[in-house]
C-alpha positions as CSV (number, residue, x, y, z in Angstrom):
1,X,-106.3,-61.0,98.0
2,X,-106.6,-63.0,94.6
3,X,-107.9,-59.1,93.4
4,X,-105.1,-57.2,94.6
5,X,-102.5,-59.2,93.2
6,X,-104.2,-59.2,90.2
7,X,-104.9,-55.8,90.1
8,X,-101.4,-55.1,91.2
9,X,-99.9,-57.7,87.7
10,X,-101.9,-55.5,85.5
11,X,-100.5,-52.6,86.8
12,X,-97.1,-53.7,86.4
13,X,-97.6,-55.3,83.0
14,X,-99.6,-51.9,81.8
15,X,-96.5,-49.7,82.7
16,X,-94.2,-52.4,81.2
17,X,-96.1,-52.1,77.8
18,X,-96.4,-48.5,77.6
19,X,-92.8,-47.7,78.9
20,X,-91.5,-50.4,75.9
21,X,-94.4,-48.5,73.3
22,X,-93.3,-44.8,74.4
23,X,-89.6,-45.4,74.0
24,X,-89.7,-46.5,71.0
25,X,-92.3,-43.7,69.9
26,X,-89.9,-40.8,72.1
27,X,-86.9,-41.8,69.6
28,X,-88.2,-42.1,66.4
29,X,-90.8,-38.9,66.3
30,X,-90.5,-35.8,67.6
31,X,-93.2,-34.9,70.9
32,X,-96.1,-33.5,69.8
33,X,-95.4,-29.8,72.7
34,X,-92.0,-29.4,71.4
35,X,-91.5,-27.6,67.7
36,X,-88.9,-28.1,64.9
37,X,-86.4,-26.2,65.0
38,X,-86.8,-24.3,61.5
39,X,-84.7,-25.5,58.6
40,X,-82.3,-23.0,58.2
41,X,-82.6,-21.6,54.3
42,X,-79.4,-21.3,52.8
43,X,-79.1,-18.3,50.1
44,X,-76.7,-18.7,47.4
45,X,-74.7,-15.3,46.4
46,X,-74.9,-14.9,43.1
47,X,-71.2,-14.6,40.9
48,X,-71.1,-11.7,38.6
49,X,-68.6,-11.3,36.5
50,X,-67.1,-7.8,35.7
51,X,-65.1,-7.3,32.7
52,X,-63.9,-4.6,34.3
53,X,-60.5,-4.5,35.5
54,X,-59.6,-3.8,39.5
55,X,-58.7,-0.5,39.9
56,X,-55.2,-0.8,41.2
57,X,-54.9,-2.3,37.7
58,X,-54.1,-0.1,34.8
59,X,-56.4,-0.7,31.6
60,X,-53.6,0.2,29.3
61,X,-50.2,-1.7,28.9
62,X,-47.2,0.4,28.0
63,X,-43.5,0.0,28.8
64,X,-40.8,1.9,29.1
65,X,-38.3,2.9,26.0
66,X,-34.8,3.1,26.6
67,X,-31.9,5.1,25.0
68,X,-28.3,5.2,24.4
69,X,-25.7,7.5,26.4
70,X,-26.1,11.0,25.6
71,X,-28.9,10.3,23.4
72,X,-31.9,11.0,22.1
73,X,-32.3,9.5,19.3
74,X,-34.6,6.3,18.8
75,X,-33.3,2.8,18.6
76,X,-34.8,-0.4,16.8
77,X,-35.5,-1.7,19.9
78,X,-37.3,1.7,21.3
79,X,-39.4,2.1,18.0
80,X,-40.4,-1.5,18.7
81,X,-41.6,-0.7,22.2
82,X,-43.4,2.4,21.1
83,X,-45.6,0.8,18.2
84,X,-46.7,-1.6,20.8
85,X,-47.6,1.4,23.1
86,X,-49.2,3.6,20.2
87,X,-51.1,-0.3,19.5
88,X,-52.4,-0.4,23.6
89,X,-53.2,3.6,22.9
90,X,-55.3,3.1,19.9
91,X,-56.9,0.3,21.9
92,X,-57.8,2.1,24.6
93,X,-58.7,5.8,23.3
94,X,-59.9,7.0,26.6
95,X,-56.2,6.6,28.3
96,X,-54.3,9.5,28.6
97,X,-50.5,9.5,28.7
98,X,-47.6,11.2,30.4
99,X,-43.7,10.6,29.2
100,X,-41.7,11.3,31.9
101,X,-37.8,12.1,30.5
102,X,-35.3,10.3,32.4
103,X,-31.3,10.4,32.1
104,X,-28.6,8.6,34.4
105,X,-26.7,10.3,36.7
106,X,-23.8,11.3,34.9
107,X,-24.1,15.4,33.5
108,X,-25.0,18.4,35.1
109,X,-28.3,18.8,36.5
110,X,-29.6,21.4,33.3
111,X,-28.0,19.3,30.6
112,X,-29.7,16.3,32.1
113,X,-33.1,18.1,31.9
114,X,-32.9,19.1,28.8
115,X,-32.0,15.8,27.5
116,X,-34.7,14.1,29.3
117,X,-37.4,17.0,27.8
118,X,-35.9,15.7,24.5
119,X,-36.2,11.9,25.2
120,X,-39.7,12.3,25.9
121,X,-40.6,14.4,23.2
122,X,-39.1,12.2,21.0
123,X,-41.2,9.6,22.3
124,X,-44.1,11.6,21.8
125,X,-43.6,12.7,18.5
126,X,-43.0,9.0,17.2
127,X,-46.5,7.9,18.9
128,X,-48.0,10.9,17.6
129,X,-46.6,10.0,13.9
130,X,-48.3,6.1,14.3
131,X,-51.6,7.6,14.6
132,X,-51.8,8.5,18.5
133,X,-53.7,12.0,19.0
134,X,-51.0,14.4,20.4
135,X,-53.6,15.8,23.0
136,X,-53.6,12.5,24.8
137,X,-50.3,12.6,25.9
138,X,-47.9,14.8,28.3
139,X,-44.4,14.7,28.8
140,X,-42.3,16.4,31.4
141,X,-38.6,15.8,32.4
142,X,-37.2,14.6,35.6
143,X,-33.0,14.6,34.2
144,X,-31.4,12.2,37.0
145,X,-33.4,13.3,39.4
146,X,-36.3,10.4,40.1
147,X,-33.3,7.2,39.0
148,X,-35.1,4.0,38.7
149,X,-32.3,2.0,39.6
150,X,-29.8,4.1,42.2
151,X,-26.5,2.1,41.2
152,X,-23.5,3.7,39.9
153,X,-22.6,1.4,37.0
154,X,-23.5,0.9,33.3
155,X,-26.1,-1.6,34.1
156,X,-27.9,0.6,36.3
157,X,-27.5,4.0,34.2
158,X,-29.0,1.8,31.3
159,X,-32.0,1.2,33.4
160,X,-32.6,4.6,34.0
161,X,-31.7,5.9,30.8
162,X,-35.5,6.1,29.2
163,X,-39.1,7.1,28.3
164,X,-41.3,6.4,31.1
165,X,-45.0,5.8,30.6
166,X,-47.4,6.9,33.4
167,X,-50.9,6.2,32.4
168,X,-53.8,8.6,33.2
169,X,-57.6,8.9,32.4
């Protein structure tokens, strides 16, 4: 009986041990069946930088030149405007350009054409005499028709009064 009861405390006492020894083991170190997961590599995109701009964007900037009423003729103000343009031109010698004539709405539909034919070409011929090569620009008149600002008061027929600059390639 002494034998089985002995037998029966070192049974006991061997699974206490190894339970308290493989616990321990279990938690710190992975088992020995089951794999690592992999390390996941992470890939960094590289940046590259364009100098290039987007292509809603344009390359060249030009603005508008304005003129007085029933007028043609250039102001300080529109010569101004159109050095920095023929400047941005020169710059950029692969731009092409188109000077759309505008007048307000006051006039007849023809006179306003015509007057609008003249605003651009006047625009064109002052870029062209700062250096700009005449076969990079277009111009074509829209008279009242395309307004930029559809009010009927001097502030808006001022607006709409001008050279308009559309740039092409």
């Amino acid at each position: 009986m002494i034998a089985r009861r002995f037998a029966w405390l070192l049974v006991v006492a061997s699974m206490v041990v190894l339970a308290g020894c493989g616990g321990k083991k279990a938690m710190d170190e992975p088992a020995m069946d089951t794999p690592a997961p992999p390390k996941e590599e992470v890939q960094e995109t590289p940046v590259v930088e364009t100098t290039q701009p987007p292509k809603d964007v344009s390359p060249i900037a030009v603005n508008d030149a304005f003129f007085a009423f029933d007028s043609y003729s250039l102001s300080a103000e529109a010569k101004g405007t159109l050095e920095a343009n023929a400047r941005e031109m020169k710059r950029v010698s692969d731009a092409s350009i188109t000077i759309e004539g505008h007048c307000d709405e006051r006039g007849t539909k023809a006179y306003n054409l015509a007057l609008g034919e003249k605003r651009a070409n006047a625009a064109r011929d002052y870029l062209v005499a700062m250096g700009v090569n005449a076969s990079r620009i277009n111009t074509v008149s829209y008279g009242k028709e395309r307004p930029f600002d559809p009010g009927h008061a001097e502030a808006a027929w001022a607006k709409n009064r001008r050279a308009h600059f559309v740039v092409g390639k």
